[in-house]
ZAMARGU-4260 file (C-alpha; in steps of 0.2 Angstrom, whole numbers, plus 5000, padded with zeros to 4 digits):
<rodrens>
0) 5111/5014/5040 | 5111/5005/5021 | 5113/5015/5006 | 5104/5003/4993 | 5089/5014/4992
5) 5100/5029/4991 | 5090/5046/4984 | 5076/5032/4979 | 5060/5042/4982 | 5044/5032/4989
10) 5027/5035/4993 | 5021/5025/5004 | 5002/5027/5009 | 4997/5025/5025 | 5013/5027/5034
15) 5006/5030/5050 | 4996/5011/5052 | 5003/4998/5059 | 5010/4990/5044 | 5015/5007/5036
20) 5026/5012/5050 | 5036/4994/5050 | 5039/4998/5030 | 5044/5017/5032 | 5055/5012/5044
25) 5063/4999/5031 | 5063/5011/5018 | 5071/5025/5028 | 5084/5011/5036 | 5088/5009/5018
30) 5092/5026/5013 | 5077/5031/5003 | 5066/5044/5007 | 5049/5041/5010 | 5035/5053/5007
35) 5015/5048/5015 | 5000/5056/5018 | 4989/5058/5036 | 4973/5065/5042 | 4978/5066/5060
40) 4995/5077/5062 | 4996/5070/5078 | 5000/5051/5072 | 5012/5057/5059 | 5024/5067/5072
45) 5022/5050/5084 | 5028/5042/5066 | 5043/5055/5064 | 5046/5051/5084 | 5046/5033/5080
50) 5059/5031/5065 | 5075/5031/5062 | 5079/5045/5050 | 5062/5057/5051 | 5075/5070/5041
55) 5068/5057/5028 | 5052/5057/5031 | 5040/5070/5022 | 5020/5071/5026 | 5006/5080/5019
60) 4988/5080/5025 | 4976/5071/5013 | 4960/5058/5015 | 4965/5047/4998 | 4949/5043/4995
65) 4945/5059/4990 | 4949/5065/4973 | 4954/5082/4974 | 4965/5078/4991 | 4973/5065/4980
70) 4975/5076/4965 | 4984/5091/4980 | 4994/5075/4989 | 5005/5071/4973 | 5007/5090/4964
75) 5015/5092/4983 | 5025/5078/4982 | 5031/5082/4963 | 5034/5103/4969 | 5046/5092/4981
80) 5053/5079/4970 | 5058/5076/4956 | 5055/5059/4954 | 5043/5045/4961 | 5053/5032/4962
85) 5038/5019/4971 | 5021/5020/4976 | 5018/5007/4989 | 4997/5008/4990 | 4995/5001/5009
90) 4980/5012/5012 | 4964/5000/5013 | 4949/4993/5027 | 4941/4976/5032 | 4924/4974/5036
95) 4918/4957/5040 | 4901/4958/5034 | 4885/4949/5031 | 4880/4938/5018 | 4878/4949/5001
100) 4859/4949/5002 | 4862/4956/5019 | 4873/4971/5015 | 4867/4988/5013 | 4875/5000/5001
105) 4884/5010/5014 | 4894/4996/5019 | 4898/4991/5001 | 4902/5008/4994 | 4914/5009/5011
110) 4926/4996/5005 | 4923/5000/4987 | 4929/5017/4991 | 4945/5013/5004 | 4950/4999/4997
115) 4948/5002/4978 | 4944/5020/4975 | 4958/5024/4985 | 4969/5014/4974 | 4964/5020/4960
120) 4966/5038/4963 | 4985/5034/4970 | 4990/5023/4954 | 4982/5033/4942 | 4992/5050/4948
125) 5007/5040/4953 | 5006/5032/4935 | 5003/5050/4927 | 5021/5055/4936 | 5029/5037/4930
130) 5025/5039/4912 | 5033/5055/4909 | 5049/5046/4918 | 5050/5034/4909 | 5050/5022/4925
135) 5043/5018/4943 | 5037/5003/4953 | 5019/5003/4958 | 5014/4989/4972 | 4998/4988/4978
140) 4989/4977/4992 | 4977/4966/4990 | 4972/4950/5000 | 4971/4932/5003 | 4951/4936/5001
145) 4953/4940/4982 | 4957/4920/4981 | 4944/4913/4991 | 4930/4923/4993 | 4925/4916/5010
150) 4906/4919/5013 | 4902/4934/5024 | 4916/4945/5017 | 4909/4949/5000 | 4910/4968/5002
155) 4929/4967/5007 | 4934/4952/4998 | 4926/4959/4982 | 4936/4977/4984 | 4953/4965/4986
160) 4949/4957/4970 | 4947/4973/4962 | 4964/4979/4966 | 4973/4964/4959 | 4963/4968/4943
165) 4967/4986/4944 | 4984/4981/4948 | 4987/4970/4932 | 4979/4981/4922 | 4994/4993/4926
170) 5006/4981/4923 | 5000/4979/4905 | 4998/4997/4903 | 5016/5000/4910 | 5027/4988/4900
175) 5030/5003/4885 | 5035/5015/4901 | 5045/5004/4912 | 5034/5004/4924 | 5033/4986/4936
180) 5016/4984/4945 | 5014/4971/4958 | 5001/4967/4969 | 5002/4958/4988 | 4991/4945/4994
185) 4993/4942/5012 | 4982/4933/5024 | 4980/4940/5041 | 4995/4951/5046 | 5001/4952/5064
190) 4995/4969/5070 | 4990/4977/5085 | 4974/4980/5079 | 4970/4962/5073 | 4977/4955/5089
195) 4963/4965/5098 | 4950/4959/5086 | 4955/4939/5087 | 4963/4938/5105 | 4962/4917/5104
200) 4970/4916/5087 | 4987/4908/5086 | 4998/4924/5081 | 5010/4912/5076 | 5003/4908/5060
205) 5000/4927/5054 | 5011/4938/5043 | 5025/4947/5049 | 5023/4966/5046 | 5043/4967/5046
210) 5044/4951/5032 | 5031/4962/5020 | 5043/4977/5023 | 5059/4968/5019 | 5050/4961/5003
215) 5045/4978/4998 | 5062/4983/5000 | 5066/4968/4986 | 5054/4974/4975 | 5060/4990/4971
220) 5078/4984/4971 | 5085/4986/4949 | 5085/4969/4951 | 5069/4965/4952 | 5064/4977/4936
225) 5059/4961/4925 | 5047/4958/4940 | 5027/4964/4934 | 5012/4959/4934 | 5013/4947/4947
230) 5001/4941/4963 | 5013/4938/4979 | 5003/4928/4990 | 5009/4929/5006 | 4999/4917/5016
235) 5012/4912/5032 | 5005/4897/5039 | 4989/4900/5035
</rodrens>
């Protein structure tokens, strides 16, 4: 096991997805400790089976889309901690959609509030913690959508673009607390799920979850603390 992330605390959201799994694994291979949220127990315990170090690996039950369950989820993690370290936002939902005349308001509100609301509760408690610090790396992800706004994925393309606004906004609000904020742009990540949904697609040409989490892992190295404010588009060969 490394030691570069050595009593480095993370909170990585969404720990028990596909993608979350490959970057606690990173994190933990590292020497940090990661702590996540889940709202089935069961997927967190197959997560703690899964990785290499779960004596790293803290959990606490919590929809983060909700306020009051975010607001419980961090005073948890700071009775626990000391420090947040990192928040690496990975929580978020795509829904392909109809044209914009075509969408009903539940669909909209949807992606509004697991791709954005979501985000904004995590920063703006995460932030809270970093302030009073004086220090913390937030990364948030966002999406290939928020820089092309293909037709039919307004909804989910529009929430995307949200968080990269949000995300920015953080970044200039953090500069006086040394606080980084970056924000991911990837295209279609290779997933289980994703594989499922396009089974003639050439997988090739997707993002690999285990390149994301080794980037991660760069981006809350000291070295990278002049890094803020930037988009990462990570496109692979798409």
């Amino acid at each position: 096991m490394l030691q570069e992330l050595k009593n480095f605390n993370a909170v990585i959201t969404g720990a028990t997805g596909s993608l979350g799994r490959e970057v606690t694994i990173e994190f933990l291979r590292n020497g940090g400790n990661v702590i996540t949220n889940y709202r089935d127990e069961n997927k967190f315990l197959d997560l703690k089976k899964y990785v290499f170090d779960s004596k790293k690996l803290y959990g606490y039950q919590a929809d983060l889309t909700l306020e009051n369950n975010v607001k419980s989820f961090f005073v948890q993690v700071r009775d626990r901690f000391k420090r947040i370290d990192a928040l690496i936002h990975l929580i978020g939902g795509f829904w392909m959609g109809k044209e914009i005349a075509d969408t009903d308001l539940n669909n909209w509100q949807h992606m509004m509030s697991l791709n954005l609301t979501s985000t904004f509760l995590c920063t703006r408690e995460a932030f809270s913690k970093m302030r009073k610090q004086c220090g913390g790396t937030i990364i948030t992800i966002s999406s290939k959508n928020a820089d092309e706004f293909p037709d039919r994925m307004g909804a989910y393309s529009v929430s995307k673009a949200a968080v990269l606004g949000l995300t920015q906004t953080l970044a200039n609000e953090g500069k006086q607390y040394n606080i980084q904020a970056n924000c991911l742009l990837p295209s279609i990540i290779d997933t289980p799920v994703n594989r499922h949904s396009m089974p003639d697609a050439d997988y090739a040409m997707w993002v690999n979850p285990k390149d994301i989490a080794k980037l991660l892992i760069q981006l809350c190295k000291p070295q990278a603390r002049l890094l803020s404010h930037t988009a990462l588009k990570i496109y692979g060969k798409l």
